[in-house]
Residue frames relative to the residue before (quaternion, step in Angstrom):
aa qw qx qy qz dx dy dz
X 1.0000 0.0000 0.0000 0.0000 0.00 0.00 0.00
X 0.4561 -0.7137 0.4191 0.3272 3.41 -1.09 1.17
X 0.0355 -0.6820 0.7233 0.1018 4.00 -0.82 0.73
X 0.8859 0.3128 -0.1762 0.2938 3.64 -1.31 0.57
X 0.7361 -0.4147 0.1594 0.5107 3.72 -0.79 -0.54
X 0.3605 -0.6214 0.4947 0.4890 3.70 -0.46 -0.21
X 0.7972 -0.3960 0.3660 0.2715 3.51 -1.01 0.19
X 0.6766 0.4862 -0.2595 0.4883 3.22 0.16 -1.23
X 0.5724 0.5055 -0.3933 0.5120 4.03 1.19 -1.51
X 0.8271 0.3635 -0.2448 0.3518 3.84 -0.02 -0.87
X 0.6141 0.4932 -0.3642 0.4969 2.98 0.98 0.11
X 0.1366 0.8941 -0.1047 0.4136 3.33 1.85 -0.01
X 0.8398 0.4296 0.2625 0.2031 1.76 -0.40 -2.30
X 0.6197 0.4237 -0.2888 0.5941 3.76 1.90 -1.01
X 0.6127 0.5494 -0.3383 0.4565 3.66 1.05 -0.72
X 0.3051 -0.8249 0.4621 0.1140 4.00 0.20 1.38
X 0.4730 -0.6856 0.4465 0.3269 3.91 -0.26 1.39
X 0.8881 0.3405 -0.1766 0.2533 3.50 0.61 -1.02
X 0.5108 0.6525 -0.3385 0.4459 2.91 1.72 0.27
X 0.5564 0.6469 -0.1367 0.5032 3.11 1.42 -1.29
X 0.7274 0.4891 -0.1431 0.4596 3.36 1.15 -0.77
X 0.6305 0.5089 -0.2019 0.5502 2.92 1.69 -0.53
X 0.4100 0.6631 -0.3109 0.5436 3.27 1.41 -0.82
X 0.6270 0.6630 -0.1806 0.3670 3.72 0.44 -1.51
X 0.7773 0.3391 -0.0479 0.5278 2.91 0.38 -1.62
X 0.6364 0.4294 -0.4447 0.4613 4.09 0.37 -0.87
X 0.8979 0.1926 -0.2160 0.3318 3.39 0.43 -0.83
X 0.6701 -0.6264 0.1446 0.3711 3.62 1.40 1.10
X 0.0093 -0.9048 0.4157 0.0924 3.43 1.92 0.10
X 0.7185 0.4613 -0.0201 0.5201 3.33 0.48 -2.20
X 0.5528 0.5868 -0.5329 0.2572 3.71 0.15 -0.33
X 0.9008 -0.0116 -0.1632 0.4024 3.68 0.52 -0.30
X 0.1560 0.7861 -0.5935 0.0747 3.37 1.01 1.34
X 0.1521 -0.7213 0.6479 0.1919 3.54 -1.68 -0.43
X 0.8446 -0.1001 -0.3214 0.4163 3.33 0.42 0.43
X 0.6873 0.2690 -0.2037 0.6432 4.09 1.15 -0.44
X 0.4602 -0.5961 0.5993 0.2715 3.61 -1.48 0.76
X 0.6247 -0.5391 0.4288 0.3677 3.81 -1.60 -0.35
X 0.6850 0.2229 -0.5031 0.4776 3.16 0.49 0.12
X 0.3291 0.6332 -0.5715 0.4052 4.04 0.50 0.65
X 0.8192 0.3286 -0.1432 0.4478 3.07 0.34 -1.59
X 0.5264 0.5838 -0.4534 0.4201 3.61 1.20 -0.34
X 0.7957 0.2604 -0.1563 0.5241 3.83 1.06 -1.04
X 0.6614 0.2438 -0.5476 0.4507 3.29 0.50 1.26
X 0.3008 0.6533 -0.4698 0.5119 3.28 1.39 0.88
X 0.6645 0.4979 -0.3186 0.4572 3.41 0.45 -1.96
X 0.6478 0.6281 -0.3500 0.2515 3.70 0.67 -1.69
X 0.7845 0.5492 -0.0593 0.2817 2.82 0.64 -1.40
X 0.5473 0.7045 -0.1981 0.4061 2.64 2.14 -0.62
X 0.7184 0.4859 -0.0261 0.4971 2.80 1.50 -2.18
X 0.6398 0.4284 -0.2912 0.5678 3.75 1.61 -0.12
X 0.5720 -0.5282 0.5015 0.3773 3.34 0.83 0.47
X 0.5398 0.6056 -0.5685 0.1365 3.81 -0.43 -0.52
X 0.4286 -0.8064 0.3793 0.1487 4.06 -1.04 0.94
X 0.7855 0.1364 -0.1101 0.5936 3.10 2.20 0.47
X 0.5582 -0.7561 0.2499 0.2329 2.90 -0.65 1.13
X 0.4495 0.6827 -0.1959 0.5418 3.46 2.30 -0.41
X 0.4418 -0.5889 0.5147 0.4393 4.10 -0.73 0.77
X 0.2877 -0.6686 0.5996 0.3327 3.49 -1.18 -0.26
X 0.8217 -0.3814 0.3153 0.2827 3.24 -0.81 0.86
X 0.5399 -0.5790 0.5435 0.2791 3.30 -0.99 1.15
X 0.4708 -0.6927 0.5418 0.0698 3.99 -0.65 1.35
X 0.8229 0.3803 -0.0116 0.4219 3.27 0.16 -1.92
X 0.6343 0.3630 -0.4175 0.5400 3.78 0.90 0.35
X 0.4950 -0.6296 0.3677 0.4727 3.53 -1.54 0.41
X 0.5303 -0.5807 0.5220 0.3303 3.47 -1.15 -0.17
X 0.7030 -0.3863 0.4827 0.3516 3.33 -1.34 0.14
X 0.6961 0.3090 -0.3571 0.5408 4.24 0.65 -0.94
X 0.5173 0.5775 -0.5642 0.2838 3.89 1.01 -0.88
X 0.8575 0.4389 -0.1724 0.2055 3.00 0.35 -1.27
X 0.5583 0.5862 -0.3335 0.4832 3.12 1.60 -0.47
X 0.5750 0.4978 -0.4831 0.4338 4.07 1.50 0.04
């Protein structure tokens, strides 16, 4: 049973909010986003890191047919 923080929070947690933020700003981070800021993308970067995953892009919806299923 889960007691406490999950991981991913404490690990988090070494990356200081207000530095990072500052970081942001000296070097103009946010100036031409469109849909997720940098530290978003920094922590579903990090995630992805710490889950193993081999792209930064969802993968495809599994459980429906596909375009080749159907063409057999």
């Amino acid at each position: 049973m889960f007691e406490g923080r999950y991981i991913f929070s404490q690990i988090v947690d070494f990356v200081p909010r207000r530095e990072f933020d500052a970081c942001i700003e000296k070097f103009n981070g946010n100036s031409r986003i469109r849909k997720i800021n940098c530290r978003d993308q920094f922590l579903a970067l990090m995630f992805g890191q710490l889950t193993g995953l081999s792209s930064a892009t969802p993968a495809p919806n599994m459980g429906g047919a596909t375009a080749r299923s159907e063409a057999v």
